[in-house]
C-alpha positions, 0 to 999 in steps of 0.5 A: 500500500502506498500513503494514500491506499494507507489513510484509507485505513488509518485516521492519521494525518499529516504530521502523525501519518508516521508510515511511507508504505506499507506490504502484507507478506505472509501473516506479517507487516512489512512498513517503511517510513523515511526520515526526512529530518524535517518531522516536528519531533526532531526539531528539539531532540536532540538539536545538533544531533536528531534522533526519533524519539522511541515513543515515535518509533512505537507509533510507527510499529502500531500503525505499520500493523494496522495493515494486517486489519485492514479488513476491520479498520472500516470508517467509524472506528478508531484504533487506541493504544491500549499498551506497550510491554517488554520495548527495548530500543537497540540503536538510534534512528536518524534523520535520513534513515528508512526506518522498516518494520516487521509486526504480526498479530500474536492475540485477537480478543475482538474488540482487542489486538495483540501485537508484536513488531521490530523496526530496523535500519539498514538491517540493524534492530532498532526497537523490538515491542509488544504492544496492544490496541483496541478498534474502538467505534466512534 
């Protein structure tokens, strides 16, 4: 999927619309996301040296998993973070980087969706997370 295909599932807009593109391979999400080094997070973190705040990087796994519910995710419902367990981050990610995610759905208690995901640069793991949403309807 690309960036529009992409906002017909997700409510984000520009500056939270934190995923370039998006592929189901498999029971898997594969998402992208280039760091253009003009994001408002990176303006005061940390100046002179940027780097995507981990709250970000966690942002872009949940929404790069999002596609696997694409089916689900219809208008009148919003996906909510409900919890993030066991994050770790492993190495930095900067402006110019291709920040690629890898999530699958582990759990499904219908409203709630349980996930886990790694986001990696250039190959290298950067942050590894289980997180958890609910598709609330609105």
């Amino acid at each position: 999927m690309n960036k529009e295909e992409i906002m017909q599932i997700l409510p984000h807009r520009d500056d939270m619309l934190l995923v370039d593109e998006t592929e189901l391979v498999g029971d898997e999400a594969h998402g992208k996301y280039h760091v253009t080094g003009e994001e408002f997070f990176l303006r005061g973190h940390f100046p002179g040296n940027p780097i995507v705040p981990g709250v970000i990087q966690c942002e872009i796994l949940a929404q790069s998993s999002c596609a696997l519910l694409a089916d689900k995710m219809k208008e009148g419902f919003l996906p909510l973070y409900t919890g993030l367990n066991n994050v770790k981050f492993k190495n930095p990610v900067r402006p110019g980087d291709t920040f690629e995610t890898v999530c699958r759905l582990t759990r499904v208690k219908h409203p709630f969706y349980f996930a886990s995901g790694e986001g990696y640069v250039d190959g290298k793991l950067c942050v590894k997370a289980e997180f958890s949403f609910v598709l609330k309807e609105i």
